[in-house]
C-alpha positions in Angstrom: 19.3 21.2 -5.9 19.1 17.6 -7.3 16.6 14.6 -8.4 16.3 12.7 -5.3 15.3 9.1 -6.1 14.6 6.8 -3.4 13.5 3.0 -3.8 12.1 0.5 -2.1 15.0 -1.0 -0.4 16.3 2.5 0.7 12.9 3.5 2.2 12.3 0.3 4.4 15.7 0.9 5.8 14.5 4.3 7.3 14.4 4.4 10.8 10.6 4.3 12.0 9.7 7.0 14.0 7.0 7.9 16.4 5.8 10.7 19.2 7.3 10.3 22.7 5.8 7.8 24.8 4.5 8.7 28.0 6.2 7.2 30.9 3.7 4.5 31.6 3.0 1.8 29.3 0.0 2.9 27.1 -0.5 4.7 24.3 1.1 8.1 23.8 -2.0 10.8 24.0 -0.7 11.6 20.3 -1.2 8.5 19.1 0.4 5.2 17.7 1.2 6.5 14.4 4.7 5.7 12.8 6.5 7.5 9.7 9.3 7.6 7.8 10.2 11.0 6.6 11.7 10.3 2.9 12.0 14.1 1.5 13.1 16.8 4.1 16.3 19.8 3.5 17.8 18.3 7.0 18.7 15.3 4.9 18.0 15.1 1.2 18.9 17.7 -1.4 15.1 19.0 -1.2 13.7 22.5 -0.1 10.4 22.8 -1.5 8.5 19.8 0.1 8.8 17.4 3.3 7.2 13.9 2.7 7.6 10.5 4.3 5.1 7.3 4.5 2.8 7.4 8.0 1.3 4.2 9.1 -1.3 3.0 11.9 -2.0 -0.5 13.3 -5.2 -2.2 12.4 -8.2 -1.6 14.6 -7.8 1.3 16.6 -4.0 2.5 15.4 -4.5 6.0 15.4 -3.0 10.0 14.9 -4.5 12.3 17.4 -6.2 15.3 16.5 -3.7 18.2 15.9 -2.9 21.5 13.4 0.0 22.6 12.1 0.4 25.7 9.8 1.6 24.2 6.5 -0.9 22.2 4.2 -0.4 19.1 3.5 -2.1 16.0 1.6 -2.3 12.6 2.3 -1.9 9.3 -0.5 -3.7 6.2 0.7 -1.1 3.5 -0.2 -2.9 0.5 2.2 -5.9 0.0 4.0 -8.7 1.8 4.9 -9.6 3.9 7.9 -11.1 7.9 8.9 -9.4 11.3 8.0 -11.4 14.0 10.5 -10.8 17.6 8.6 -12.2 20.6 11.0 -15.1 18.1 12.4 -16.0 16.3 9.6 -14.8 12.5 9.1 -14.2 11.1 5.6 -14.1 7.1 4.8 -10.4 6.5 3.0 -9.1 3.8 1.2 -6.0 2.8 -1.0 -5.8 5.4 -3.6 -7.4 8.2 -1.7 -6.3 11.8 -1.6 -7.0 13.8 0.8 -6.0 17.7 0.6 -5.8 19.4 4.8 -5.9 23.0 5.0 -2.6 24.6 6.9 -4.2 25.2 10.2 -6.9 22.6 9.3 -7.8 20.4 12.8 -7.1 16.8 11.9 -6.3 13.5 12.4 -6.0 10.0 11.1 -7.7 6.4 12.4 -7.4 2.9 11.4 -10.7 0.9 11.5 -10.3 -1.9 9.8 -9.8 -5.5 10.9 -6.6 -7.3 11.6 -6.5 -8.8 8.3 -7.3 -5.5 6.8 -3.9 -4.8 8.1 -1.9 -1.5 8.6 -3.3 1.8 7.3 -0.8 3.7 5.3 -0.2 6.7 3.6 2.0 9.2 1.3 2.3 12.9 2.7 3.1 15.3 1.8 3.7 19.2 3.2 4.6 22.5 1.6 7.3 22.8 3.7 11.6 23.0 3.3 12.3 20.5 6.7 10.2 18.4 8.6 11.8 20.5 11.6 9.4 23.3 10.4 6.0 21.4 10.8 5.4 22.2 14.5 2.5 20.0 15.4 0.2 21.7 18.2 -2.5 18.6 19.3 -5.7 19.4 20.8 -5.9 19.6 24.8 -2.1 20.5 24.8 
């Protein structure tokens, strides 16, 4: 295994990706939330932890409620929104951490205003590959 160093011009050029959208044009029931996975064994030299940078629209922009079993934390890089953890709802804002149990119910919302802009953070999970997060949302 080697350093992986990734900067800023290499992460914007990630492809953005998102949950499928349902076949009608709303919302996908998973939410609006974008990411760009920056450490994962599929395609870094990494096997110890997956991280990438998620994001959600201002007012509203959301990440559904869902579990997975790996832990994982959360860096507030921008904005400000709500982190629900197993019921419970927790203000955020740039600089926040936030540490989610594996197995932990949770999800992520953007409340601010427009020109509060996008809510974004760091995570990370104690996991070799993205591929091994298996996200299971509530109601599925």
């Amino acid at each position: 295994i080697k350093p992986v160093v990734l900067h800023t011009p290499t992460i914007s050029a990630l492809p953005a990706e998102s949950f499928p959208a349902p076949a009608a044009p709303s919302i996908s029931p998973f939410g609006d939330v974008t990411w760009r996975t920056l450490l994962t064994a599929s395609k870094t030299p990494s096997d110890t932890f997956v991280s990438g940078i998620g994001s959600c629209r201002p007012k509203g922009g959301f990440l559904a409620l869902h579990r997975h079993t790996h832990a994982e934390i959360y860096y507030v890089i921008d904005g400000s929104g709500v982190v629900h953890v197993e019921g419970e709802e927790y203000e955020v804002r740039k600089g926040s951490v936030v540490f989610i149990p594996g197995d932990a119910v949770h999800g992520v919302v953007n409340r601010g205003a427009e020109a509060d802009g996008e809510l974004r953070w760091l995570y990370v999970f104690a996991a070799r590959d993205f591929g091994d997060v298996v996200y299971r949302f509530e109601g599925e």
